[in-house]
MIMARMI-909888 format. One record per atom (N, C-alpha, C): atom name; residue in one letter; x, y, z. Coordinates in nm, 3 decimals, always signed. Layout:
BEGIN
+------+------+---------+---------+---------+
| name | resn |    east |   north |      up |
+------+------+---------+---------+---------+
|   CA |    A |       X |       Y |       Z |
...
+------+------+---------+---------+---------+
***
This chain:
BEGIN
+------+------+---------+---------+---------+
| name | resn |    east |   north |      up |
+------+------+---------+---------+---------+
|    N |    X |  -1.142 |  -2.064 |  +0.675 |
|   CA |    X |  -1.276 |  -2.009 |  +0.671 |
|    C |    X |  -1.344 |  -2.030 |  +0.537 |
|    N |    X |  -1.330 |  -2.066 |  +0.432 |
|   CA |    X |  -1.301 |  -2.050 |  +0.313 |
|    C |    X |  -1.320 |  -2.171 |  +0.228 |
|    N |    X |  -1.273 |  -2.271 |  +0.347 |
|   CA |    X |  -1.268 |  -2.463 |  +0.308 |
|    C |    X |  -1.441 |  -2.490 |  +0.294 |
|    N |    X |  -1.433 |  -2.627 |  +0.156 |
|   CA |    X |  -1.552 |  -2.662 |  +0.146 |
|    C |    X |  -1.530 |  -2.763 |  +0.227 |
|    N |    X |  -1.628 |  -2.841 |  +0.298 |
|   CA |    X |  -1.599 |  -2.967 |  +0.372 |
|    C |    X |  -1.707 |  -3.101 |  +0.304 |
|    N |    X |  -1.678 |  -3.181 |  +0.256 |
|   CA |    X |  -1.711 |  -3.297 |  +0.181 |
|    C |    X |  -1.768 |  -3.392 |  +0.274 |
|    N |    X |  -1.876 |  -3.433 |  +0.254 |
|   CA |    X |  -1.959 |  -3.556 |  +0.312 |
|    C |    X |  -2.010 |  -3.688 |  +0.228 |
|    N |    X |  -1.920 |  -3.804 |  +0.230 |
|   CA |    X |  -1.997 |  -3.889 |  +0.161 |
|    C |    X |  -2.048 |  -4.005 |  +0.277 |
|    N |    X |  -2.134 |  -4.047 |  +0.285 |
|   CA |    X |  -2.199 |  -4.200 |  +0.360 |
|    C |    X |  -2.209 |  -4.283 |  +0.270 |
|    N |    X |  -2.083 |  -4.381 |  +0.298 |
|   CA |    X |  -2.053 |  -4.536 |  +0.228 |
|    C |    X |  -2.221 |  -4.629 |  +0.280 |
|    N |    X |  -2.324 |  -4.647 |  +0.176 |
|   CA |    X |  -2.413 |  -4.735 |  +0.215 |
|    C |    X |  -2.379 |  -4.870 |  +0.271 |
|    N |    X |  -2.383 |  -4.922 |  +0.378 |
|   CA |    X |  -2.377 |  -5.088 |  +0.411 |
|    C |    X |  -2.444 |  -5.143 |  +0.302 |
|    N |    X |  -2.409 |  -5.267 |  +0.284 |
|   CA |    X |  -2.474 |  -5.381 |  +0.205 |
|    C |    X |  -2.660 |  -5.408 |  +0.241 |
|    N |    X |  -2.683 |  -5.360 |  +0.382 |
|   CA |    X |  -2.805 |  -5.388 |  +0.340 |
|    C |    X |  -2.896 |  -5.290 |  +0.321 |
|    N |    X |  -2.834 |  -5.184 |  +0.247 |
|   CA |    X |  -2.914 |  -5.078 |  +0.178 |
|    C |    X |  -2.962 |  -5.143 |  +0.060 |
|    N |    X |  -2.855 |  -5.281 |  -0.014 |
|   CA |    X |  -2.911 |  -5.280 |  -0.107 |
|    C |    X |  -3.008 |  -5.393 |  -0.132 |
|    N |    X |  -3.029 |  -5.446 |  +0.056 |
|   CA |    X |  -3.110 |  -5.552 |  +0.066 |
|    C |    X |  -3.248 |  -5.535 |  +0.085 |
|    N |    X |  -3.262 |  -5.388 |  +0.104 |
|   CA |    X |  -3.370 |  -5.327 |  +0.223 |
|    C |    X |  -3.522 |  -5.368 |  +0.153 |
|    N |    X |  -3.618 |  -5.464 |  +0.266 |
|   CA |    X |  -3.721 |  -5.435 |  +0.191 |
|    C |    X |  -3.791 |  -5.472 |  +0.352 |
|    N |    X |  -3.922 |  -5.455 |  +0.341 |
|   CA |    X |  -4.023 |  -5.488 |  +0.480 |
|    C |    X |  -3.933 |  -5.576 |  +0.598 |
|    N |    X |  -3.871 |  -5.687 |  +0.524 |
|   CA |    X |  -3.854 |  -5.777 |  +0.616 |
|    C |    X |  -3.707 |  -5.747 |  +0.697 |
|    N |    X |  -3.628 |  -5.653 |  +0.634 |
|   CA |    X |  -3.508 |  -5.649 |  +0.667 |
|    C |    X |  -3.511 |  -5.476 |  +0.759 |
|    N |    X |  -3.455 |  -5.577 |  +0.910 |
|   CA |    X |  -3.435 |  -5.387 |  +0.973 |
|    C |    X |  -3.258 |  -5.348 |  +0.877 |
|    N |    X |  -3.318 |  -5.157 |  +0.871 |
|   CA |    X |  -3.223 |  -5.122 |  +0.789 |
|    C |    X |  -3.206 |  -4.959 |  +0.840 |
|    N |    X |  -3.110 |  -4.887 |  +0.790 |
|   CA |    X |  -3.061 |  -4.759 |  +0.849 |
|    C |    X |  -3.141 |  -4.672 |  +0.748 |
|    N |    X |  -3.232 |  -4.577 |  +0.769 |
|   CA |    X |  -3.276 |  -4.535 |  +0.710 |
|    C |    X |  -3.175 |  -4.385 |  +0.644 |
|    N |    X |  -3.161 |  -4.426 |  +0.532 |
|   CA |    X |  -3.052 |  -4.309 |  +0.471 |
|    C |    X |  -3.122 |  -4.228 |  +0.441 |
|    N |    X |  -3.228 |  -4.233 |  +0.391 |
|   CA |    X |  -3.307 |  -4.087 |  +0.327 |
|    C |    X |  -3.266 |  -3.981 |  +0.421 |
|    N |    X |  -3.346 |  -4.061 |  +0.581 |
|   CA |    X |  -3.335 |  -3.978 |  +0.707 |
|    C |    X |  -3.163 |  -3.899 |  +0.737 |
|    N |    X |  -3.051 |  -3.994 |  +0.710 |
|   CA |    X |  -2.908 |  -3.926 |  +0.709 |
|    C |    X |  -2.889 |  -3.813 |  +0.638 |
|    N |    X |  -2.960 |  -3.859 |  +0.500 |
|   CA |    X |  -2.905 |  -3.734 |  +0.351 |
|    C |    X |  -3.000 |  -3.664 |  +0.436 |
|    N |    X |  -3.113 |  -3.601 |  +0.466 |
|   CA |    X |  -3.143 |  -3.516 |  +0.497 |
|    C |    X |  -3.098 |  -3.411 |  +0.625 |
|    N |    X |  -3.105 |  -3.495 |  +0.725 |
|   CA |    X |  -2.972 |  -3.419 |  +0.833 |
|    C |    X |  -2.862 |  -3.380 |  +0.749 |
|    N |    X |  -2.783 |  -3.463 |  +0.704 |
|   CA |    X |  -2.651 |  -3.422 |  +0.643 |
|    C |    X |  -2.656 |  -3.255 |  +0.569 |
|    N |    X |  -2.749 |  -3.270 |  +0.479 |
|   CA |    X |  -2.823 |  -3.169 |  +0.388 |
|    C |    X |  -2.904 |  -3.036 |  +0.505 |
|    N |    X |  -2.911 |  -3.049 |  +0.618 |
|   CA |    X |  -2.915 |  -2.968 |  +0.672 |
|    C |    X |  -2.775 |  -2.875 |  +0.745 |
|    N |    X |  -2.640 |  -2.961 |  +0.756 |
|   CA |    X |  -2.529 |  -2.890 |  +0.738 |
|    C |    X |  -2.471 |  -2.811 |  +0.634 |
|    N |    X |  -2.373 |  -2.790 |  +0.685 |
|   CA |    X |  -2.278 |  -2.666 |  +0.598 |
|    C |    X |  -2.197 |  -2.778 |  +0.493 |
|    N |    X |  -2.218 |  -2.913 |  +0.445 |
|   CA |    X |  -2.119 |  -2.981 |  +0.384 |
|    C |    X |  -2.228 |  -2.985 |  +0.234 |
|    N |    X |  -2.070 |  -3.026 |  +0.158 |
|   CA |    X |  -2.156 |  -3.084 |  +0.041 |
|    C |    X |  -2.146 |  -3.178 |  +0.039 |
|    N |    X |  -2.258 |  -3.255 |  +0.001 |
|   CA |    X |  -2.263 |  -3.409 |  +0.014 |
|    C |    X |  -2.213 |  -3.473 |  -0.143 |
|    N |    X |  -2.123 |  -3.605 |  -0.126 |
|   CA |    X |  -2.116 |  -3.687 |  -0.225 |
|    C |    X |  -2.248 |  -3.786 |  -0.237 |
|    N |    X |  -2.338 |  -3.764 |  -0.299 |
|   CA |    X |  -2.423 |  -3.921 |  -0.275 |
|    C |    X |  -2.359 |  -4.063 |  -0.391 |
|    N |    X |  -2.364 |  -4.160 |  -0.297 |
|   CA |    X |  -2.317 |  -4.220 |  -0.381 |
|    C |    X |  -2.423 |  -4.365 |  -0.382 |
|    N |    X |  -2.516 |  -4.382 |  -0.345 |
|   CA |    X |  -2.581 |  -4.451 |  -0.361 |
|    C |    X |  -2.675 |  -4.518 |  -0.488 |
|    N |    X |  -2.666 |  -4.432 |  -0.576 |
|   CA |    X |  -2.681 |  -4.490 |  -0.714 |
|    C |    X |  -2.622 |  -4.527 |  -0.766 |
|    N |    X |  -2.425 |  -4.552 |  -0.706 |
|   CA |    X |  -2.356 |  -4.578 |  -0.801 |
|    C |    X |  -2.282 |  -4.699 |  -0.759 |
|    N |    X |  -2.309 |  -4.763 |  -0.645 |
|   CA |    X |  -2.274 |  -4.885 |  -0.578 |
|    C |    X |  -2.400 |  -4.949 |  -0.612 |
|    N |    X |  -2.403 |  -5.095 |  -0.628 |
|   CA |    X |  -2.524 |  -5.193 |  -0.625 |
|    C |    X |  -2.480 |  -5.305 |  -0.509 |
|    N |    X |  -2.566 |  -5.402 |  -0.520 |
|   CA |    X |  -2.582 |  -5.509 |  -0.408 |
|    C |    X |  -2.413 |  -5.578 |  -0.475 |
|    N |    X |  -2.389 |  -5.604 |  -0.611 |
|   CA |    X |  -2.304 |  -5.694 |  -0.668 |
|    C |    X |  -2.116 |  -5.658 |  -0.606 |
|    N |    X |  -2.135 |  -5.521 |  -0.544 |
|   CA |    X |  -2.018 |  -5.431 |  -0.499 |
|    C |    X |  -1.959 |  -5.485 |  -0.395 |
|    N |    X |  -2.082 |  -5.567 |  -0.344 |
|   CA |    X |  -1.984 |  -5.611 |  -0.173 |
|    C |    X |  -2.042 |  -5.756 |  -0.200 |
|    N |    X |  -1.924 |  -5.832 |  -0.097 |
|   CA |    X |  -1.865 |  -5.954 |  -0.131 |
|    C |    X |  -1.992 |  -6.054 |  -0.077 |
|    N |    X |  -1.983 |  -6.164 |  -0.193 |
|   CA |    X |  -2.140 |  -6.233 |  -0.092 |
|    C |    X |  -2.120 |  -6.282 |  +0.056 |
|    N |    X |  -2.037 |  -6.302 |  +0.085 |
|   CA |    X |  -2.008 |  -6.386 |  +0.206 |
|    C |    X |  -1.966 |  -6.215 |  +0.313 |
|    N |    X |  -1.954 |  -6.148 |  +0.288 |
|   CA |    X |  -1.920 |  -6.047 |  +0.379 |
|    C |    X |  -1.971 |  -5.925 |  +0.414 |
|    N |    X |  -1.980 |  -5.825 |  +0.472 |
|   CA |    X |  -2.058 |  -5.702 |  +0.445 |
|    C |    X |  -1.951 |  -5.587 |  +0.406 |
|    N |    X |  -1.813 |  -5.633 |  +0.378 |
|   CA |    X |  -1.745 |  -5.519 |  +0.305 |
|    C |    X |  -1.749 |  -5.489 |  +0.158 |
|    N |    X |  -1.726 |  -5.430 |  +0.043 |
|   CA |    X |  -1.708 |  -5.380 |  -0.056 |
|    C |    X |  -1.623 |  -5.401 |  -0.148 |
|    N |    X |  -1.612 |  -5.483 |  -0.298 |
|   CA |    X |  -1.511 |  -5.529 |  -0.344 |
|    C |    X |  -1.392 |  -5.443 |  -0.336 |
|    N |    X |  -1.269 |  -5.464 |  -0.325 |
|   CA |    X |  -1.204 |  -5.343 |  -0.363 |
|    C |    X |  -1.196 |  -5.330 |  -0.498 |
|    N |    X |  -1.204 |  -5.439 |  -0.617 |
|   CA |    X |  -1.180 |  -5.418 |  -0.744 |
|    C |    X |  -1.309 |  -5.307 |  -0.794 |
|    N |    X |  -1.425 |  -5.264 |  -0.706 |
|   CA |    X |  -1.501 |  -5.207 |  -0.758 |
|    C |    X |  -1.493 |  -5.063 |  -0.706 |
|    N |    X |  -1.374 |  -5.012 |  -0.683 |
|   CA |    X |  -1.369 |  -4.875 |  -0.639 |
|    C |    X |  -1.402 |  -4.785 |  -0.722 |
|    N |    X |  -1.322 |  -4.803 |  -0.827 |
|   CA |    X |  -1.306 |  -4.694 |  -0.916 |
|    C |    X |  -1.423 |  -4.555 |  -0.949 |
|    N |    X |  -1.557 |  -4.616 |  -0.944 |
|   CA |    X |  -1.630 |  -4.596 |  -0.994 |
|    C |    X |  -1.687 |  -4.474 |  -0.886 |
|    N |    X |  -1.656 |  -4.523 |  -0.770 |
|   CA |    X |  -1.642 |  -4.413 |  -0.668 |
|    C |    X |  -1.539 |  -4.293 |  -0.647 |
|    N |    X |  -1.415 |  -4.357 |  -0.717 |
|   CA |    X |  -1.350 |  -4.240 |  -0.720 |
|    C |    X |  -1.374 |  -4.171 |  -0.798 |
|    N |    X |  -1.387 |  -4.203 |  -0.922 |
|   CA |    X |  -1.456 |  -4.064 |  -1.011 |
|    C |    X |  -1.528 |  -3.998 |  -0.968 |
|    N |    X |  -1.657 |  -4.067 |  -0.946 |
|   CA |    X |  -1.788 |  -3.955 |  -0.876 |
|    C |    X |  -1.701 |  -3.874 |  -0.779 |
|    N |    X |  -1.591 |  -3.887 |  -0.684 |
|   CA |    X |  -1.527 |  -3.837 |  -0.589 |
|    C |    X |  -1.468 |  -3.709 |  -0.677 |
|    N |    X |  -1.386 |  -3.764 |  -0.799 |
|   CA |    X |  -1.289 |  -3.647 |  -0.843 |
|    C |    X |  -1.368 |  -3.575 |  -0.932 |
|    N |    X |  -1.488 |  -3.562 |  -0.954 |
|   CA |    X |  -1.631 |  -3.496 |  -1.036 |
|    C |    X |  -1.621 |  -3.423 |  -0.918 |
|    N |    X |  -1.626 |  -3.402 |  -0.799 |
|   CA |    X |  -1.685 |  -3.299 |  -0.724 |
|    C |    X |  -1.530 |  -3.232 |  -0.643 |
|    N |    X |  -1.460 |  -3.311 |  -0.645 |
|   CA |    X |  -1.350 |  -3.246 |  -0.558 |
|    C |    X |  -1.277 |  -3.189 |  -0.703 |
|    N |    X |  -1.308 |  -3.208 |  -0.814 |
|   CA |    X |  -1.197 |  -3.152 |  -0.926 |
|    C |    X |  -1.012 |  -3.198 |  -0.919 |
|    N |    X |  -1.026 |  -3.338 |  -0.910 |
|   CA |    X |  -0.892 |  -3.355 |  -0.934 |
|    C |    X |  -0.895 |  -3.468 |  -1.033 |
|    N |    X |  -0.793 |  -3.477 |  -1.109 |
|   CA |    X |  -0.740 |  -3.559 |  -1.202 |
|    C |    X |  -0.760 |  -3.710 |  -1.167 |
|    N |    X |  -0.826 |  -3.800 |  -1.230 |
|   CA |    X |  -0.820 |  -3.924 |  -1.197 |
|    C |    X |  -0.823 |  -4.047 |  -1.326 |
|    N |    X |  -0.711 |  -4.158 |  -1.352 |
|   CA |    X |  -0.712 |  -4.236 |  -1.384 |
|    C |    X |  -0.757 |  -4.380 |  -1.341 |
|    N |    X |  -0.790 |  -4.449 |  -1.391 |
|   CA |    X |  -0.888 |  -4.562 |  -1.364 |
|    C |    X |  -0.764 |  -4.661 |  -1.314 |
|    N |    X |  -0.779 |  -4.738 |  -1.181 |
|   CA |    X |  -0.664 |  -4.809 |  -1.108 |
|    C |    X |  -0.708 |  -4.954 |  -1.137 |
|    N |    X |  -0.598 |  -4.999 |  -1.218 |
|   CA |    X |  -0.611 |  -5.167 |  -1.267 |
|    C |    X |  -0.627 |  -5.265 |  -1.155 |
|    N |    X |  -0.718 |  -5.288 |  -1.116 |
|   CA |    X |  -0.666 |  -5.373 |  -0.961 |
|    C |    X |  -0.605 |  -5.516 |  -1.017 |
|    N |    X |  -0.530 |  -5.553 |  -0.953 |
|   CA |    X |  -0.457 |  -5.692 |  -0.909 |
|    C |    X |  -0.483 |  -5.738 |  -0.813 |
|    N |    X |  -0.568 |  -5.923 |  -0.809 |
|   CA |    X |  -0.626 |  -5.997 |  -0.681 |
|    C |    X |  -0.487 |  -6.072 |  -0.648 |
|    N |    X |  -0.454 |  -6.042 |  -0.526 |
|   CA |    X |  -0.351 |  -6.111 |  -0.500 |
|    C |    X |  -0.384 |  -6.225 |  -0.366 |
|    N |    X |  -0.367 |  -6.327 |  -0.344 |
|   CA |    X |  -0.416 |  -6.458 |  -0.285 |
|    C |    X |  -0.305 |  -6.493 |  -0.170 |
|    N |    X |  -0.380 |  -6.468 |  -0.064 |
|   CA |    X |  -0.298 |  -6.534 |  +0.053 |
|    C |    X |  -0.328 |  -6.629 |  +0.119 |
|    N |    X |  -0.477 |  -6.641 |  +0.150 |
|   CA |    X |  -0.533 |  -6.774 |  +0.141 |
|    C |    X |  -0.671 |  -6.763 |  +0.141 |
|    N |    X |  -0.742 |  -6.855 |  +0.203 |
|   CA |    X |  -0.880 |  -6.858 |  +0.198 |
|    C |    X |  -0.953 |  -6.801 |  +0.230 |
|    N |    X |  -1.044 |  -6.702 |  +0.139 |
|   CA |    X |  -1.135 |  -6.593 |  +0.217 |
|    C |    X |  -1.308 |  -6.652 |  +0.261 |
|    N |    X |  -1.292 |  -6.663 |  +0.361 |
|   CA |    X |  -1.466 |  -6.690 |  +0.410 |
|    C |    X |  -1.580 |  -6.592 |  +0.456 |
|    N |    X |  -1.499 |  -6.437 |  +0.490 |
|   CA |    X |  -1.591 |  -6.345 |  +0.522 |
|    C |    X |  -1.660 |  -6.360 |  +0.658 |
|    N |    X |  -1.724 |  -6.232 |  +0.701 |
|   CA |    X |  -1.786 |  -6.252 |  +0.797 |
|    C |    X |  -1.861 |  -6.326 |  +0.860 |
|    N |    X |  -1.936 |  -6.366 |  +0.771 |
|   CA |    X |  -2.076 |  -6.438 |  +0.803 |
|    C |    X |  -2.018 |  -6.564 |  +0.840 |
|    N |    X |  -1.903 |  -6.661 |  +0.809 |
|   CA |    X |  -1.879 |  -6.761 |  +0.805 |
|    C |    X |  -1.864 |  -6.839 |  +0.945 |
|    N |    X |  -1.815 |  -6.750 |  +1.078 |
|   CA |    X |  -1.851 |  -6.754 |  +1.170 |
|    C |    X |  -1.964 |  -6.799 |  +1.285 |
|    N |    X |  -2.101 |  -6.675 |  +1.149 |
|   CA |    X |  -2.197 |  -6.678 |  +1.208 |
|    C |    X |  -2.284 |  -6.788 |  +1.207 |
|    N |    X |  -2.228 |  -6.831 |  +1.035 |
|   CA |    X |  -2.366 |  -6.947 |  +0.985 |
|    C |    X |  -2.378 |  -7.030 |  +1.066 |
|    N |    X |  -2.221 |  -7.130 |  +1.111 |
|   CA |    X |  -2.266 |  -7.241 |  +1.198 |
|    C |    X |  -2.282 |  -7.358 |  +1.082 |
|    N |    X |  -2.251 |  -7.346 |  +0.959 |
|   CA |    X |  -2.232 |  -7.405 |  +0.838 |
|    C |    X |  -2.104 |  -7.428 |  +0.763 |
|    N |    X |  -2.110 |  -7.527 |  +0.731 |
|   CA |    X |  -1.969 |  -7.586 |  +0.637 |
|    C |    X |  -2.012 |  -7.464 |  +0.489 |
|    N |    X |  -1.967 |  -7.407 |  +0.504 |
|   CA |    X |  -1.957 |  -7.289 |  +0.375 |
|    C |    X |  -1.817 |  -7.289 |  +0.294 |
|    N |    X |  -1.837 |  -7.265 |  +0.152 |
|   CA |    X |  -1.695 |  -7.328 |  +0.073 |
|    C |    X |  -1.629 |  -7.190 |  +0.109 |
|    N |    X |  -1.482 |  -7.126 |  +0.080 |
|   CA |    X |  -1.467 |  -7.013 |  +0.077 |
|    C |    X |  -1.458 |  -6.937 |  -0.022 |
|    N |    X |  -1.458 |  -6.816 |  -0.074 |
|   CA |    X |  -1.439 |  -6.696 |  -0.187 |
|    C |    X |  -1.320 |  -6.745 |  -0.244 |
|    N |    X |  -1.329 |  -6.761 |  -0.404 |
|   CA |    X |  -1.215 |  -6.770 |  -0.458 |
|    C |    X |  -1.179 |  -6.624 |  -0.531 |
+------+------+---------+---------+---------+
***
């Protein structure tokens, strides 16, 4: 009865594309529903940029977490050290889009 319950919404990549020409999810409209529940919200949208997720894909570097976990352990109050990432290579990454283009595209090194 007692529990706080935590809300964060991971922005897609084309939040940070959004302009006239691009249909896009309107977040204002989310934070505000959200903000009409019983949660506290993490916003984290000032603290991700376009450079966070991979060009060829619509996921999120992982080497760029960190920066989210803090803002995370700022509100949940737990202890956090900064995690060294290591890129480890299995083979060729082309991402989503690579599928789609229909183009000889080089892959992510």
């Amino acid at each position: 009865e007692n529990n706080t319950i935590y809300m964060m919404i991971i922005p897609d990549k084309n939040y940070y594309l959004t302009s006239e020409d691009f249909l896009s999810i309107d977040y204002n409209y989310l934070y505000e529903e959200i903000n009409n529940l019983e949660y506290q919200t993490i916003d984290i949208r000032n603290i991700l940029n376009l450079y966070d997720y991979y060009e060829t894909d619509t996921h999120w570097k992982q080497e760029n977490l960190n920066k989210v976990i803090k803002e995370m352990s700022e509100f949940l109050n737990f202890n956090y050290e900064e995690i060294v990432y290591t890129k480890n290579t299995y083979n060729d990454f082309y991402g989503v889009y690579y599928g789609q283009a229909a183009l000889p595209v080089a892959p992510v090194l």
